[in-house]
N, C-alpha and C positions, 0 to 999 in steps of 0.2 A: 509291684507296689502301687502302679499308676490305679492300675484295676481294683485294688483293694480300697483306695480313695473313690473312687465314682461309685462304688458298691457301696460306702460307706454313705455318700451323698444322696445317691438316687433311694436307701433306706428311711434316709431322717429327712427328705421330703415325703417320702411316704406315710409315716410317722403323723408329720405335720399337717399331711390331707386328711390323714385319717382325724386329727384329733379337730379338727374343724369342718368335718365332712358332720362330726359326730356333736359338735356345740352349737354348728349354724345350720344345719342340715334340717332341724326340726321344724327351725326359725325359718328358712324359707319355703319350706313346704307349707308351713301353715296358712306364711301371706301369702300364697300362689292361692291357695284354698282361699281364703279369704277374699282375694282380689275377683278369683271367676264366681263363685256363689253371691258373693256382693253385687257382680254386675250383673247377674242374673237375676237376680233380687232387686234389685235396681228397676228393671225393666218389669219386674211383674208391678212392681209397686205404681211405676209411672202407670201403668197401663189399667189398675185399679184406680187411680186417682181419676185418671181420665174417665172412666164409666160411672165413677162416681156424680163427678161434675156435669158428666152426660145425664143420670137421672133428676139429680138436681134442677134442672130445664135450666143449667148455665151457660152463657152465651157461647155458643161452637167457637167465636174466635177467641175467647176465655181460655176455652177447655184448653186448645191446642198452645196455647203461650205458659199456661200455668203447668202444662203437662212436661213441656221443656221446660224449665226450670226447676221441678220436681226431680226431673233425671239428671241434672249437673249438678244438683247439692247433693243427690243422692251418692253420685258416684264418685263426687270430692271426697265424699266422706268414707269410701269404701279406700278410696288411694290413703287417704291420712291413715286408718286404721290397717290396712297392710304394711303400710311404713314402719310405724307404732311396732305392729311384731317382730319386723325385721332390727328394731333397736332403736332405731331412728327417732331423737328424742323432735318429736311434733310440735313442741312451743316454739324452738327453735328455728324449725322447718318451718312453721307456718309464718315466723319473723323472713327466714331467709324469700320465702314463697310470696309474702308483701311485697316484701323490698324490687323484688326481680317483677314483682305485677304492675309495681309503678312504673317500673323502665320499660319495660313491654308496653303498658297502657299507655305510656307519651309515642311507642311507633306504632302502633296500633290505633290510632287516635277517630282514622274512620271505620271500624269495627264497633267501636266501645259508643260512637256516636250514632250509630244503627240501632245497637243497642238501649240507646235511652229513647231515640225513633220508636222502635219499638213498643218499649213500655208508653210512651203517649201516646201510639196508638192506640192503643190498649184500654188505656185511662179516659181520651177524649173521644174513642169512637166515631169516628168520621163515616166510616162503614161498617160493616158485619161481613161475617161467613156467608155467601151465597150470592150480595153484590154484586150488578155491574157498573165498574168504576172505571174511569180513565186518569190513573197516577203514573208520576214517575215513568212519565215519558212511552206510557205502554195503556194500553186497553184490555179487559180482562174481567173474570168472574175471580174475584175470591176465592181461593182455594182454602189457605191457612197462615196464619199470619205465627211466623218463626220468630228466632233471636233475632236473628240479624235481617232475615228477610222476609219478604211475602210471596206467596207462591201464589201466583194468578191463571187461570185457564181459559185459553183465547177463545172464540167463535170457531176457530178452524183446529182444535183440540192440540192446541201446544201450550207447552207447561214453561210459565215464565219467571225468574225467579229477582223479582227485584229488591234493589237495598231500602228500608226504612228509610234510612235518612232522607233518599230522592226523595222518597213520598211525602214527606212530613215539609220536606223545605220546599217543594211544590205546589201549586195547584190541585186540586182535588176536585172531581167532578162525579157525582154517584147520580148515576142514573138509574138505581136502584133504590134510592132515600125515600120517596116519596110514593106514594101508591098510584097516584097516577100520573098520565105524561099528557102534553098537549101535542097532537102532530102539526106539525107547520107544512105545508104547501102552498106552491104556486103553480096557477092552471091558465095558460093562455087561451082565449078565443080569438075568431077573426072581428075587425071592425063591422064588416057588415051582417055580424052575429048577433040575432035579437036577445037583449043583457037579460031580461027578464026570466027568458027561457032558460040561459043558460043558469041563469042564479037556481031557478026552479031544479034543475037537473044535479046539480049539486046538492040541495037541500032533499032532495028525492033520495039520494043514493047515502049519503050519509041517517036521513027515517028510515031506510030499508036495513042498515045492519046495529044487529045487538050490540056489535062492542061497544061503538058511540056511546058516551057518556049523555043524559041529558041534562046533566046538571054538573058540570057550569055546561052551559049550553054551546053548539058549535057557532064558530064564526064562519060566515060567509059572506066576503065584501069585494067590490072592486078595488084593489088595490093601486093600480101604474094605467098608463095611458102609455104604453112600449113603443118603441118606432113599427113593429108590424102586427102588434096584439095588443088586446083589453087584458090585464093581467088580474086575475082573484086570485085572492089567500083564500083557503079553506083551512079552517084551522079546529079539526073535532080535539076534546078529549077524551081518554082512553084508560085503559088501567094500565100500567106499566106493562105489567106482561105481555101484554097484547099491541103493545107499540109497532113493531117490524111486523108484526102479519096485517094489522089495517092498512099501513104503509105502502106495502106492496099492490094488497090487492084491490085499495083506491085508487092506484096509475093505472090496473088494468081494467076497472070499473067507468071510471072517466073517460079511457079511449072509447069503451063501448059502446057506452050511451051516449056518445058526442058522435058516434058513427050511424046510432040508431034515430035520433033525432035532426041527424043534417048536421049539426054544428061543425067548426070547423079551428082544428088546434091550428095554428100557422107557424111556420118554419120557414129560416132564412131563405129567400130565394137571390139568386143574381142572372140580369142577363147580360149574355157576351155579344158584342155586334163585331164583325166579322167586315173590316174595309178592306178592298183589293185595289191597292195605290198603284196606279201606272206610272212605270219611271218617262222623266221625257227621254226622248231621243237624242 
């Protein structure tokens, strides 16, 4: 009897899968279908938008912010409409999906505030794609400016991913804004180093290389009276890009020709006197 009851049960569950394997079965196959061709489609779409924006000559850090956002409305809207065939009345959902986005969005509160970081960056442009800027507590070329963050590429090839908000509520300093840079130096001589010559050897080496702007024209001035040197600023301007290679190789131009001409850089010196005290007896 027992047997004829559990046979009779495990039948009319079966029954019952069956007739729901057979009512919803269509329904979730379809939003499966749905959902993976959507995000499929999703991504071709971002990915046309992007080359689009790209022929357009639209700003690189445009393309890449507008191109994320292209893909979360896109793909919002592939969930809604998977929902949609699964039965799921979407007005509702989209009421329920508010409601739960404002609770989420009060703990969420430094996500969402990256997030409008973000878009003012966007909007005010403090820099571009390819920048070198030092924000947000980091140094770095521009990568691509995200939702929530910016991805920066260091000098020594590390990828850093900082939050908008840092950047926007910080400081900003682009050393890429402007087309060109002024280098600042300072060049010690010795006092019994004739100033003329040396000014001359500075203004020599600075006429000898191309980079040198002449217009605004370099400085070269005595600048400090130091406790063991005459100090000059040398101050050329340069094009931005060519900042770090004049840089360079004016410290090893100026040891040169300060080696070649007799000059003389001065460097601390100290002398030690050595007393040998006799104890008395």
């Amino acid at each position: 009897m027992q047997d004829l009851v559990d046979m009779r049960f495990v039948d009319k569950l079966m029954d019952q899968g069956g007739q729901l394997a057979v009512e919803y079965g269509p329904r979730v196959l379809a939003a499966l279908v749905i959902f993976l061709v959507g995000k499929w489609l999703a991504r071709v779409l971002t990915r046309v938008a992007r080359a689009a924006m790209t022929r357009a000559q639209v700003d690189p850090m445009l393309v890449g912010f507008g191109a994320n956002i292209v893909y979360v409305a896109l793909f919002a809207f592939v969930v809604l409409a998977a929902l949609n065939q699964l039965g799921v009345q979407t007005t509702s959902f989209i009421a329920i999906v508010g409601a739960a986005g404002l609770a989420i969005g009060l703990a969420l509160q430094g996500s969402l505030s990256n997030f409008a970081a973000g878009v003012m960056l966007v909007f005010f442009r403090p820099f571009k794609v390819g920048d070198y800027v030092e924000a947000g507590g980091t140094a770095g070329t521009v990568d691509q400016i995200m939702l929530f963050t910016t991805r920066m590429q260091t000098p020594d090839n590390k990828q850093v991913f900082v939050p908008n908000g840092s950047i926007i509520d910080g400081v900003i300093v682009n050393y890429s804004g402007n087309s060109t840079r002024r280098v600042d130096m300072v060049f010690g001589c010795g006092y019994g180093d004739d100033l003329r010559k040396v000014r001359e050897v500075f203004e020599q080496i600075l006429a000898q290389d191309p980079r040198v702007l002449k217009d605004p024209a370099p400085v070269v001035a005595v600048n400090a009276l130091g406790e063991s040197s005459v100090d000059f600023i040398v101050r050329p301007w340069v094009k931005s890009s060519d900042y770090w290679g004049l840089y360079w190789d004016l410290q090893e131009m100026v040891k040169t020709r300060f080696d070649e001409a007799g000059l003389n850089i001065p460097f601390p010196q100290r002398d030690v006197h050595v007393h040998d005290v006799k104890q008395a007896a």
